[in-house]
N, C-alpha and C positions, 0 to 999 in steps of 0.2 A: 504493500500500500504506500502509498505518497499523501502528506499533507504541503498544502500551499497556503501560506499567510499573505497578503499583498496589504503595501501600505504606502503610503507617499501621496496620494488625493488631495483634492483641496480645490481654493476656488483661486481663479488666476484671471487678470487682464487679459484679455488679447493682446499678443507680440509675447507674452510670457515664457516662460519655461516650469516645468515640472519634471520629479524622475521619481519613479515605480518602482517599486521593490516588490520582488516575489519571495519569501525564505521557504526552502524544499526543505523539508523534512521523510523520511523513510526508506525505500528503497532504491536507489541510485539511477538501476537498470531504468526502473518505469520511470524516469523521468531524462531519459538521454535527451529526448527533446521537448522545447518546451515553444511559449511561443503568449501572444499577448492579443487578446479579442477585446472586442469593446460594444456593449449597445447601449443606443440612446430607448430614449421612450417611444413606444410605435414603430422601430424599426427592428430590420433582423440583427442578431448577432455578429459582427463584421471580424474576419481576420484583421491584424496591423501588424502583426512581426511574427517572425519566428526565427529558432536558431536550431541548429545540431549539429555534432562534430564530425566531420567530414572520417570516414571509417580508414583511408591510406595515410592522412597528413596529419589527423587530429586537430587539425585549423579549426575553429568554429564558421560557420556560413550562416549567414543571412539572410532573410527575406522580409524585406517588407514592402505595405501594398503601395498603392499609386498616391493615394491619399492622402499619404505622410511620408511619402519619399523626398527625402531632403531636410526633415523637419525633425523625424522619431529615430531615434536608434537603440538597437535591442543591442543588450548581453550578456555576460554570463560572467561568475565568480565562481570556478566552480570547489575552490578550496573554501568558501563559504554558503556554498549552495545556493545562492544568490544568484535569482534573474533580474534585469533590471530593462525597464524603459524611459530613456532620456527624450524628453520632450522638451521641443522649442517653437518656438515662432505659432506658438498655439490660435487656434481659432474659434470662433465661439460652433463652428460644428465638431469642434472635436469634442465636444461637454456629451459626457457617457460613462456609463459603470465600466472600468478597466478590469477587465477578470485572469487570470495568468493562469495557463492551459500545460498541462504533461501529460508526454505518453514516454512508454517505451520502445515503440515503434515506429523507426524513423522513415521519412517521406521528404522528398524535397519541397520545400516551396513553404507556402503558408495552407496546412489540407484546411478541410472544414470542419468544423466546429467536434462534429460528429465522430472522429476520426482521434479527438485527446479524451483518454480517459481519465485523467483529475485535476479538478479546478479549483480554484479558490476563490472567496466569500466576494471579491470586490473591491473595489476602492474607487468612490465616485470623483470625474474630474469634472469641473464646472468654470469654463470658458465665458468672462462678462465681455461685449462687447464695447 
């Protein structure tokens, strides 16, 4: 089993910056990859990052969407179990519950939502215009 704590929320200007913390707790394997969703009120569940280590380099790789490409970066501490999401240049559509996603089974890219099996409670971000 995996637990995921997320913390770092809050409410922020437009043009701001924020950063997310994930702490992993449990079994290592089910969490090789991880990765950072977000939904607002009324809409679906959206990917915005994901990470897992490349299985020949051990590099970490990256994904994230269109949406916050340039803006958000994901990554990984993994001698403290720690995923993080660096947020900048925020906007008031990025304001949504941040949720922080594990699986043990890794996939490239950002899959869907369906696809991690343990997540954590949330951490609301709130973008004023």
């Amino acid at each position: 089993q995996v637990q995921l704590v997320e913390s770092g929320g809050g409410s922020v200007q437009a043009g701001g910056s924020l950063t997310l913390s994930c702490a992993a707790s449990g079994n290592n394997l089910l969490s090789r990859c991880m990765a950072w969703f977000r939904q607002a009120p009324g809409k679906e569940r959206e990917g915005v990052a994901a990470i897992r280590v490349d299985g020949l380099t051990t590099d970490s790789v990256t994904s994230v969407s269109d949406s916050v490409k340039g803006r958000f970066t994901i990554s990984r501490d993994n001698e403290k179990n720690t995923l993080y999401l660096q947020m900048n240049s925020l906007k008031p559509e990025d304001t949504a519950m941040y949720y922080c996603a594990a699986t043990g089974i890794c996939m490239g890219g950002i899959r869907p939502s369906t696809t991690y099996h343990y997540w954590g409670q949330g951490t609301q971000v709130t973008v004023s215009s």
